[in-house]
N, C-alpha and C positions, 0 to 999 in steps of 0.2 A: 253635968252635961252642958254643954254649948247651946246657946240661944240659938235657935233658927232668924233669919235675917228677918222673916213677917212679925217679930215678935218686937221687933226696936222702935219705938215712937218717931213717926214719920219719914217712915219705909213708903208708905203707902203716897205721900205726900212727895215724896221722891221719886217715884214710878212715874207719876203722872205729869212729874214735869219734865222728865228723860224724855217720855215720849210724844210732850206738847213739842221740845225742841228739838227732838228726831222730827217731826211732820212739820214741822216751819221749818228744817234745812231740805229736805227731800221736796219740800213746795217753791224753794228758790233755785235749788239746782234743777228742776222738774220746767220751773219757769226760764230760766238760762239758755237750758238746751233747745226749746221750742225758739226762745229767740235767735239762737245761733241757728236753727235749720230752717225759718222760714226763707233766708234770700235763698237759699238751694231750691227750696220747695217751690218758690216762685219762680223761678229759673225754668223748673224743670215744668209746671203749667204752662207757660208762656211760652216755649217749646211747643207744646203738644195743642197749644189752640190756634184757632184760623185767625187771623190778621187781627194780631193784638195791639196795640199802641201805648204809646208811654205814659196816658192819661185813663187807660182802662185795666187797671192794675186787677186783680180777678187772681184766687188763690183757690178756687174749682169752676176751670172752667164748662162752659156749655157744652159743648162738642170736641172731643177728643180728635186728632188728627196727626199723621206722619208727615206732612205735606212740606212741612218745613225742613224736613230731613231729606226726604225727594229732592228737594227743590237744592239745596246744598252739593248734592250729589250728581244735579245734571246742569249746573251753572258752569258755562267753559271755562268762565273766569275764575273759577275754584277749584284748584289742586286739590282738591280732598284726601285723596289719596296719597299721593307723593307728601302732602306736607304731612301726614299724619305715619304714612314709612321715615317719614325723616325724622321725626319724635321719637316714635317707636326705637328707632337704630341710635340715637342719640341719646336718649334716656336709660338704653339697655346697654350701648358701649360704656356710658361712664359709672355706670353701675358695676358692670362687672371689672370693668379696669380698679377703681375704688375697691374692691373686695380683694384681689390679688394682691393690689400692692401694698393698701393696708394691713391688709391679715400678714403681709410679710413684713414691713416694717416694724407693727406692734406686737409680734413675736419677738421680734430681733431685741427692741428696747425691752423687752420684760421676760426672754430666759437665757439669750445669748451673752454673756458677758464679755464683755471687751471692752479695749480703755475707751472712755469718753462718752461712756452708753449714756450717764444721766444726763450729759452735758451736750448732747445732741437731743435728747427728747427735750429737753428746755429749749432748744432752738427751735424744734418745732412746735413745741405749745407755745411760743410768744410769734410764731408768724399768726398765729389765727390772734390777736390783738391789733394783725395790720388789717388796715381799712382797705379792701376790694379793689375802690376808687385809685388808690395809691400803685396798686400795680398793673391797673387796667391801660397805661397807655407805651409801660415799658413793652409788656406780653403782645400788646397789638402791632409795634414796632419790630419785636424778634417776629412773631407768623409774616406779619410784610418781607422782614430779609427770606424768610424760605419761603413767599408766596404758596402761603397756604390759608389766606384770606377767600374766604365765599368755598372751602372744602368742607369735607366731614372729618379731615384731619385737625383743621387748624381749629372745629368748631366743638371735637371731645377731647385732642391732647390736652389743653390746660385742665381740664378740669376732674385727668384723670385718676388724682390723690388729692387727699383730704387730711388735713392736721386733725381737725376732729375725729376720723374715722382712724387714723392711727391712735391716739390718745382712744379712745373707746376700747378698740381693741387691745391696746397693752393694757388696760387696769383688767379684763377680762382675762388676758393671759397670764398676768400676774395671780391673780386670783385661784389659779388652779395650780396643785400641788407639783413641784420639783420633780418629786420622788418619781411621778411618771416616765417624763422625760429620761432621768436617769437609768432606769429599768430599759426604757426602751434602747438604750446606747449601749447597752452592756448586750442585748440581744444581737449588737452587731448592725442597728439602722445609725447612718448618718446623723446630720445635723436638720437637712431638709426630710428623709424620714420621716424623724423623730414629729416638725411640725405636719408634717401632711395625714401621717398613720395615725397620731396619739391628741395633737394637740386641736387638730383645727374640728375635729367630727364634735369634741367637746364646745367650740365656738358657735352653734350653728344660733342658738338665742342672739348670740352679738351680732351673727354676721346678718341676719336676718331683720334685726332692728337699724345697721346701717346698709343695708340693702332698702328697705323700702324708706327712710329719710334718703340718701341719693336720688333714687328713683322719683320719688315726688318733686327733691328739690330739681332734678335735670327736667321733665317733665312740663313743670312748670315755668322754667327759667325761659325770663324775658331779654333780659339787660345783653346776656354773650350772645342767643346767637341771631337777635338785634344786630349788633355791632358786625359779627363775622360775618354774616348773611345776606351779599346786597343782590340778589334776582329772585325771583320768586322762584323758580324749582328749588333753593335752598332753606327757603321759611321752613319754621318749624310750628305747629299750629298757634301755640301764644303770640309769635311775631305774627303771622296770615292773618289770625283774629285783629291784629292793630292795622294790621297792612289795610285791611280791607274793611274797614270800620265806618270811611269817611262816605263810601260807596253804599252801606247799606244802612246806613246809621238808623231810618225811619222804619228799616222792617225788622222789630222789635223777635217777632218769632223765629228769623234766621239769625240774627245774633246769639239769642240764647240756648239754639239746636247748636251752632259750633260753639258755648260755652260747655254747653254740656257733654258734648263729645269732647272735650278737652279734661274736663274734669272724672268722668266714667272710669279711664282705665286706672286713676291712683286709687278712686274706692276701691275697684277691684283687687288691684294689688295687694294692700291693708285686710281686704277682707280676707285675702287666701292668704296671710301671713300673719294674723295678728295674735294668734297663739304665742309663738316664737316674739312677736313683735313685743308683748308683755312681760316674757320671761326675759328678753333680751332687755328689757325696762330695770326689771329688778336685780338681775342678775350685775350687768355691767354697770362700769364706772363708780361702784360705790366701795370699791377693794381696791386696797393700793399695797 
């Protein structure tokens, strides 16, 4: 009869140390997270208390208060609105542009065969190797010839495909069986069909993990529409927050009410996705 494992000369000796360095790693990742969420947590105090300053740093404060969010909301000189519909539309076009044409590209490189497939998905995994910098002043030259400088065109066209979000997508579409597709052809659907009916309802972990990375990254993005954006009805809240930075620099509590109005809708986003966002994690890009 087989020994039970309690029976082996320091079993016991072994338990105890599994679980000394289970509680010393769950006490460093435990101590990590608290450091990663205190500047949020401060963010979001310094928001909600009455006239905070840069020297009265305070992580619960005295008196709770909206006053700073009021006060954001009846300033003439803050578009709140307008800049916050121009994120909104800006974050949400190159999102779903990014989904279209991705999800149509990285189908194409990973079930469509045709001459040159591999040799075109190499040209597009080596453009994401160019540096940003390097195509930033051709791109702002082409929008100048169509003056589509300070639009909503010139400010989501570039940005509305992603090498990464093709590459994402093909190792996902790769990764699901042939034999689908083939079934579905012999039923008599198309090419586009076959991805719309069979392929992409199967995509929804992929699309959904490059859905909310776009979304954060447009969202968030300073540097385009900085550059594209020169009146203020076209700011976008991260440019308005620099815009208007030098003007309120000393009231600490209305900097951090529109930091956090800036930051709110990607949590939300994340939180109502991250099911998918997870499977979308393990699923993609590990099958080729």
């Amino acid at each position: 009869m087989a020994r039970s494992n309690y029976e082996y000369p320091g079993y016991e000796a072994s338990g105890a140390t599994y679980w000394t360095k289970t509680t010393l790693l769950y006490a460093v990742v435990s101590l990590g997270a608290l450091w990663m969420t205190l500047p949020f947590w401060w963010t979001l105090t310094t928001a909600l208390s009455q006239n905070p300053t840069a020297s009265s740093v305070t992580f619960i404060p005295a008196e709770l208060t909206l006053g700073n969010f009021v006060t954001l909301w009846e300033r003439p000189d803050i578009l709140l609105v307008r800049w916050f519909l121009n994120t909104v539309l800006f974050a949400t076009a190159v999102t779903l542009f990014n989904l279209a044409f991705d999800s149509l590209a990285g189908y194409s490189l990973a079930k469509v065969d045709f001459w040159g497939r591999d040799t075109l998905f190499l040209g597009f995994i080596s453009t994401m190797m160019i540096p940003g910098m390097v195509t930033l002043i051709p791109v702002y030259l082409l929008l100048v010839e169509l003056n589509w400088i300070n639009t909503y065109q010139g400010l989501i066209a570039p940005l509305a495909a992603n090498p990464f979000g093709i590459f994402l997508l093909r190792q996902h579409f790769k990764s699901l069986p042939s034999a689908l597709g083939d079934a579905a052809k012999i039923d008599g659907c198309n090419e586009f069909q076959t991805f719309y009916k069979v392929y992409l309802p199967l995509a929804k972990p992929a699309l959904a993990t490059l859905g909310i990375f776009t979304f954060m990254g447009a969202w968030n993005n300073f540097e385009w529409p900085l550059i594209i954006a020169n009146s203020n009805e076209m700011y976008t809240l991260p440019v308005a927050l620099f815009a208007v930075r030098n003007q309120y620099f000393a009231e600490w509590g209305l900097m951090m009410a529109a930091a956090l109005l800036i930051v709110a809708p990607v949590i939300i986003a994340f939180l109502a996705a991250q099911n998918y966002f997870i499977q979308g994690m393990s699923l993609s890009g590990m099958k080729g």
